[in-house]
N, C-alpha and C positions, 0 to 999 in steps of 0.2 A: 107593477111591471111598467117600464119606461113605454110613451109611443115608438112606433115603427121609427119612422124618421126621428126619432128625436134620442137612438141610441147612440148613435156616432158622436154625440156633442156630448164634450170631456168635462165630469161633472165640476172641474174646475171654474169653468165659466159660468156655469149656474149657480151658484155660490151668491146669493144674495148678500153675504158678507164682506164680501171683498171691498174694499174702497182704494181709491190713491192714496191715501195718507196709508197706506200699506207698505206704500213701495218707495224708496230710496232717490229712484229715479222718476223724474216727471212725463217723459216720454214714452217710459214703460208703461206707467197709467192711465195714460191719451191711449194705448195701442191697445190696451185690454177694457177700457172701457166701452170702446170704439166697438170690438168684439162682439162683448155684451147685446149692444143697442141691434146689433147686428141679427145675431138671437133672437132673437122677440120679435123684431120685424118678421123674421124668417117663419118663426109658428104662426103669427099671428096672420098674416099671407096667406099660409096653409088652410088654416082655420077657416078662413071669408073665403075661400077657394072651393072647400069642402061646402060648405054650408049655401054656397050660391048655386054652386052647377050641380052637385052630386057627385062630382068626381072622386075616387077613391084615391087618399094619397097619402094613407099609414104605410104604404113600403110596395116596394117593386112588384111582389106578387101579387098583390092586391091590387096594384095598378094595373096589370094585366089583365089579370082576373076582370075586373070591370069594365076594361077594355075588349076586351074578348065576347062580354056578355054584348055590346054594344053590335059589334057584328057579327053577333051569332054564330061566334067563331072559340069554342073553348081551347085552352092552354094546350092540351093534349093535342086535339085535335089541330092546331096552330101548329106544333112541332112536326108531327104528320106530316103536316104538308108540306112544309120545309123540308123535312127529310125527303120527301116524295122528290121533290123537285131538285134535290142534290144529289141525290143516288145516280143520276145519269152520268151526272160527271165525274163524279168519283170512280165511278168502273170507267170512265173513257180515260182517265186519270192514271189508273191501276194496268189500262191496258197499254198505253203509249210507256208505261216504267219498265210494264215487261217487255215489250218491245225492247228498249234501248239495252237491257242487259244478255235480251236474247241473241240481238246484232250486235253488242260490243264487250259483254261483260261487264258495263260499269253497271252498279246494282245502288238506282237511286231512292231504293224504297222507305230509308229514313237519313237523317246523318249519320248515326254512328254504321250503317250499312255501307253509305258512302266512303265514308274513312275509313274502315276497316277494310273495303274493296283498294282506296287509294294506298294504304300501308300494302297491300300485298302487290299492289303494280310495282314500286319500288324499291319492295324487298325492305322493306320499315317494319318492325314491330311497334306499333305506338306506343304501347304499356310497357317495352324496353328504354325507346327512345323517350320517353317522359321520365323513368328511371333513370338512366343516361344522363338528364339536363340536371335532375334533380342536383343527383350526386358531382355534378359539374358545377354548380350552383355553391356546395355544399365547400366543396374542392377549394374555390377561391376565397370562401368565406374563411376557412380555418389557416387558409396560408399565409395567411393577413392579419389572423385576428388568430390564433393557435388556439382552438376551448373545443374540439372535438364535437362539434355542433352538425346537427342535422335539420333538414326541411327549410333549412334559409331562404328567402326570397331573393330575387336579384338586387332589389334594393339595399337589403344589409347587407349581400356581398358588395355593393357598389362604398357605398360606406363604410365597410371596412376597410378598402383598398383607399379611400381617398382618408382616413385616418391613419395609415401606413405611410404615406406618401409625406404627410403634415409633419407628424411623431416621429420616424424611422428614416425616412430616405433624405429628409431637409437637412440634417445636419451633415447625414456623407456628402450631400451635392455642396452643401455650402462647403464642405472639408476637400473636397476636390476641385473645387471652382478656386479656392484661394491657391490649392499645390500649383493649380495651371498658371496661373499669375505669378507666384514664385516661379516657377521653369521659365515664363516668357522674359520674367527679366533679368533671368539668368544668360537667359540667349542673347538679352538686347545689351546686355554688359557686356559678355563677348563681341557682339557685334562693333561697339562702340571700341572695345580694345584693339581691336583691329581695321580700327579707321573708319564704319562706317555712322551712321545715327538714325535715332527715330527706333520703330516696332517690325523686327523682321522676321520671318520664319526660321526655323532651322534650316533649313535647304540655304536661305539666305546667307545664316553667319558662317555657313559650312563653306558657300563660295567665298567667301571676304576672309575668311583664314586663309583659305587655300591661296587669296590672292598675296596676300600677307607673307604670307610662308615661303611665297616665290621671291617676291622682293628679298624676304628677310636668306635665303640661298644666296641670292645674287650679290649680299653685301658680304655675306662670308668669305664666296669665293672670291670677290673683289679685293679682300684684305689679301687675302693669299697670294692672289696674283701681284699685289703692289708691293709687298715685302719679299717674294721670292725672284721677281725677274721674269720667271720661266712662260711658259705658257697659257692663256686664259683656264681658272679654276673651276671644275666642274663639279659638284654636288661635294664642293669640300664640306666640311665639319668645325665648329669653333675650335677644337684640339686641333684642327690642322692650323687653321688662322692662327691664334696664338703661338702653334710650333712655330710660323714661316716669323713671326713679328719675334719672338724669341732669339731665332736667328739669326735674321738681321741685324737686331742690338748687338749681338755676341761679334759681329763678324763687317760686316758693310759699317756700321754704324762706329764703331768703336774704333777701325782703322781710321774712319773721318776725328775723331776728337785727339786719336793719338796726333795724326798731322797736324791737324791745329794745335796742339799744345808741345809740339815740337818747334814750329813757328815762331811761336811767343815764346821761345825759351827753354821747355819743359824738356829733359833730358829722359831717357829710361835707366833704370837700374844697371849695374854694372854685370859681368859678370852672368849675361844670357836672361838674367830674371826678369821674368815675365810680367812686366811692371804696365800699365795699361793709364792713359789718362784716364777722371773722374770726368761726371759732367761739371762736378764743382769744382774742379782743376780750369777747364776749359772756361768757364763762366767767369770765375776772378780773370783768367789772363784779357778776355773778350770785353769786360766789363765798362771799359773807359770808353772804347768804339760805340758800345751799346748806347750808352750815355749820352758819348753826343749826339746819336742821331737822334735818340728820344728826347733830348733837348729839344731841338733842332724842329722835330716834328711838333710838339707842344706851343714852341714859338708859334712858330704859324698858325695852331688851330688859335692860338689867342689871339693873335693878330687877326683871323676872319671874327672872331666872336665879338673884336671892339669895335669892328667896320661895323658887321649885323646889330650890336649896340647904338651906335650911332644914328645910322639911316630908323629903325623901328625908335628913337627920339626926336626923329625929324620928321614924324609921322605921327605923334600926338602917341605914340606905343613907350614901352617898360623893358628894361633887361636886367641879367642878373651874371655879374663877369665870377663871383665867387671870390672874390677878392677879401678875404677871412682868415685870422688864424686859425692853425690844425687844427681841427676839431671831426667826434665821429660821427655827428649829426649836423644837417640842413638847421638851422635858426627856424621854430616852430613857430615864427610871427610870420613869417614868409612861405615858410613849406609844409605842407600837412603829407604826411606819410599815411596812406589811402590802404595798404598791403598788410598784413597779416604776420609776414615774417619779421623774423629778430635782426634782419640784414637791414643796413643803411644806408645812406651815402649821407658822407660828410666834406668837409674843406680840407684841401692840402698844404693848404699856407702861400702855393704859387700860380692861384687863379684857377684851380679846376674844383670840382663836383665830382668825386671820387669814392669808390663802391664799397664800402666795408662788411667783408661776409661775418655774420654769425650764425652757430650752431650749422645742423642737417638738414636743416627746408627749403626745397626747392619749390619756385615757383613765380610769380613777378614780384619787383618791388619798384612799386610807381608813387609818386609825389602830384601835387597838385598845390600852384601857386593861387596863393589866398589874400595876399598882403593889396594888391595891385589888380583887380579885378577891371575888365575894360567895361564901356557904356553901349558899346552896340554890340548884334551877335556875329557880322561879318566880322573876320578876324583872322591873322594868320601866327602861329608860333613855332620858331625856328630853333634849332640845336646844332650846334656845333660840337664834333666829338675830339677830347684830346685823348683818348683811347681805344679804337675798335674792337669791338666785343670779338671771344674769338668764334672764328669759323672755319672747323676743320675736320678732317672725316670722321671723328669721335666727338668733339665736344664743339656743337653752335650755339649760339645764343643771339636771341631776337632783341627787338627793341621798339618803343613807342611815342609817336610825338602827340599830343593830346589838346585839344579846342573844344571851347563852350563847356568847360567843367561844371560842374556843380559844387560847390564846397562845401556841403554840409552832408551829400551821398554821392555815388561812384557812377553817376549819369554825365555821358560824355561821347564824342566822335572821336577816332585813336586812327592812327595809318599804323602798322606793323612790318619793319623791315627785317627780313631775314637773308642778310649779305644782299644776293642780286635779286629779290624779291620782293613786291608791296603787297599788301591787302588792306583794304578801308573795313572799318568796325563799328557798332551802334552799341552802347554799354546801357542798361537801363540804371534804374536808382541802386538796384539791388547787386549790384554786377555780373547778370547778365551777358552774354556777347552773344550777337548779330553778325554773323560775313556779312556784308556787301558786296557782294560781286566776286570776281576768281582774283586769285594772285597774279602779277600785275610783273611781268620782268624791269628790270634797273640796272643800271648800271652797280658792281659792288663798293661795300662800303669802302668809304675812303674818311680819311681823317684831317679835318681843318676842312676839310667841305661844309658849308651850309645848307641842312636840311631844314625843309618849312613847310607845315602842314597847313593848309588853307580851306577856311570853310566862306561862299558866298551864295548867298541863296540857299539854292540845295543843292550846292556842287562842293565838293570834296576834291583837292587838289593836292598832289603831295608836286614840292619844287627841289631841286636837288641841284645846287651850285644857282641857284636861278633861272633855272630849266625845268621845262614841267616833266617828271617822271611817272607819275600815275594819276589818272581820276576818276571818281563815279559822281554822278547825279542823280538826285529822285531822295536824297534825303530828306527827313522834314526839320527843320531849325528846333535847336533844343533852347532852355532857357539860360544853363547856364553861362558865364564870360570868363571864367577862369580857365587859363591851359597848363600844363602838365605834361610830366616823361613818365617813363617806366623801361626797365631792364628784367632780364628773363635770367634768373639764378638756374644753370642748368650744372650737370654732376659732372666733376671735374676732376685735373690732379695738377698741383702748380698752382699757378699764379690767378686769379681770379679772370671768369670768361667776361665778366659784364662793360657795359660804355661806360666811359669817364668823361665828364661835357668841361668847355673849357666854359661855355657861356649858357645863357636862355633870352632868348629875347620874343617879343609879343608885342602887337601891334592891331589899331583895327584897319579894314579893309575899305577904300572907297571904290 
């Protein structure tokens, strides 16, 4: 039989056998040796403890016991007395509980007396409402986790539900998070089609239709009213517009070509038949008048394009009068075609830079002279048009004069005229466009006028006849020195809308 004290110590440690080379770890065997030594000190204490004073110290009641004898005080008799001396307070203890249940009905006499008094103040049954929690516990766990499980902790219910959320719900969110991103930029595209930019609400591209939809009334009725005479057109309809412009041709229109082609000549059938000039009737008899004014007109833009030649050679600058046989393309030593479309511009044989459409694609087609690069970035390059693009209530077409090109990608400053309109533009490498500021009023296009787009500093200046027409400043200087046109291919019928230049000239700036 083990001594008193020395039953608690785990016969592992008394193991004479053990050593560190037992153990794997060194630290493990520092901490059980340590133990050990611990051990033996502890009996060994004990022992010269006992054997000095007499003191009894094989186990608690023995220590008592010895103690007791000491003041004449036995165990028994020790408890006695303690009880003796707690019995008062415990009946004053007993009697202040019943007091408080007698004045209040709380009844403090244990806890479960307690909470069983507090479930019935509140109309609780605890052994329901613990049932209750259970099965609410239980509730979350299988709606998460489906296995018809009971007595779950809140922690597995917590657990299931955050394994539902990972597994189950991350892929509807990711699968809705992306429908919401397809609808926004379903909206932003609508929005963008009806003139506005950027990320807008619904609410947003609902106004920007509606504002659209109002202009896009207002041109309807506008045709109607301009083909029929009568009085301003209220909430017409294109079947109306196209009827009024139908009629017109049939009636207003046709009476004008018959009289001009009575004019020049053109006789009706005999005999009441209802014989009507063509527009290709009227065009042959018209054709020589036409002629020479477009002569006429030509001369002169060529005539400002060799002046603007001139002066931009008398300024250390380059031009380009176009002086080539017919051909449907710009000389690719000279002009890089920067555009995307199958359309041109080539030589006419009589000094102009002239548009040649191919195929269905609309959109710019701009050039960038390469041959003749200037040395500084202040610069200005000038056009002269021997054909004004057209601009009319169906079919306009814009146009570009271009500084500090880059010739190797599509970074550049541009002005954009649109008839009596400018806007300055920032292209990056990529082409990009930047506004610059609002649209800018001008004088309209005219032909044989010299336009000239001017960059100094960070001022952007469009000149028009030699007269400043539009500027901004606050640009920042780009690198390249090459300048450049561009023409806007817009949906037509007849003769092609774009410029035909008579010259190019380019020059730097002091």
């Amino acid at each position: 039989m083990p001594r008193t004290y020395d039953r608690l110590i785990p016969p592992v440690d008394k193991d004479p056998n053990r050593f560190g080379t037992d153990y794997a770890n060194p630290l493990e065997a520092v901490s059980d040796a340590a133990a050990v030594a611990g051990e033996q000190i502890r009996d060994q204490l004990v022992r010269i403890i006992m054997d000095k004073t007499g003191i009894d110290l094989r186990g608690p009641i023995e220590f008592i016991n010895w103690l007791s004898a000491q003041i004449n005080v036995t165990l028994g008799d020790l408890g006695a007395t303690l009880l003796g001396l707690a019995a008062p307070i415990i009946d004053k203890v007993q009697e202040i509980i019943a007091a408080i249940l007698a004045a209040t009905g709380i009844d403090l006499s244990s806890p479960e007396d307690f909470l069983m008094w507090l479930a019935g103040l509140v109309g609780i049954d605890l052994r329901e409402l613990a049932k209750n929690v259970q099965e609410m516990i239980d509730g979350l766990f299988n709606l998460f986790s489906p296995s018809g499980a009971v007595g779950k902790t809140v922690a597995e219910a917590v657990a299931a539900i955050q394994d539902w959320l990972t597994g189950v719900f991350k892929p509807v969110a990711d699968g809705l998070t992306a429908i919401g991103k397809v609808i926004q930029d379903l909206i932003d595209g609508l929005f963008k089609l009806f003139g506005g930019s950027g990320t807008v609400s619904l609410t947003g591209m609902l106004t920007a239709a509606g504002t659209w939809m109002t202009h896009w009334q207002e041109f309807v009725d506008g045709i109607w009213t301009a083909f029929t005479g009568g009085a301003a057109g209220v909430g017409k309809t294109v079947a109306d517009a196209l009827a009024a412009v139908t009629g017109w041709l049939g009636n207003v229109f046709q009476k004008l070509l018959d009289e001009i082609a009575k004019l020049w000549g053109w006789t009706p059938g005999a005999g009441g038949a209802a014989i009507h000039a063509g527009i290709t009737d009227v065009i042959a008899t018209i054709s020589g008048i036409l002629g020479i004014g477009q002569s006429a007109a030509a001369s002169a833009a060529n005539a400002n394009a060799g002046l603007a030649a001139i002066v931009a050679g008398q300024k250390g600058g380059f031009f380009d009068e176009f002086e080539l046989p017919i051909a449907n393309d710009l000389p690719a030593t000279d002009w890089k075609e920067t555009s995307t479309l199958a359309d041109s511009y080539g030589t006419d044989g009589n000094g102009s830079a002239v548009f040649h459409p191919s195929g269905t694609g609309l959109g710019w087609v701009e050039y960038v002279q390469i041959s003749k690069p200037l040395l500084v970035p202040d610069m200005r390059c000038g056009l002269t048009l021997s054909k004004l693009p057209t601009w009319d209530l169906l079919v306009r077409s814009s146009w570009r004069i271009k500084v500090q090109c880059n010739p190797t990608d599509k970074a550049c400053f541009q002005v954009q005229i649109a008839n009596n309109q400018a806007r300055f533009y920032a292209v990056d490498a990529a082409g990009s466009v930047t506004a610059l500021g609002a649209w800018q009023a001008i004088p309209p296009n005219a032909m044989g006028t010299q336009y000239e787009l001017e960059i100094k500093g960070n001022v952007l200046t469009l000149y028009r006849g030699g007269i400043q027409a539009a500027t901004y400043s606050g640009v920042t200087p780009m690198s390249g020195r090459c300048v450049g046109f561009g023409a806007e291919k817009v949906a037509y019928a007849g003769n092609q809308p774009c410029i035909n230049l008579a010259g190019v000239s380019w020059r730097p700036v002091t």
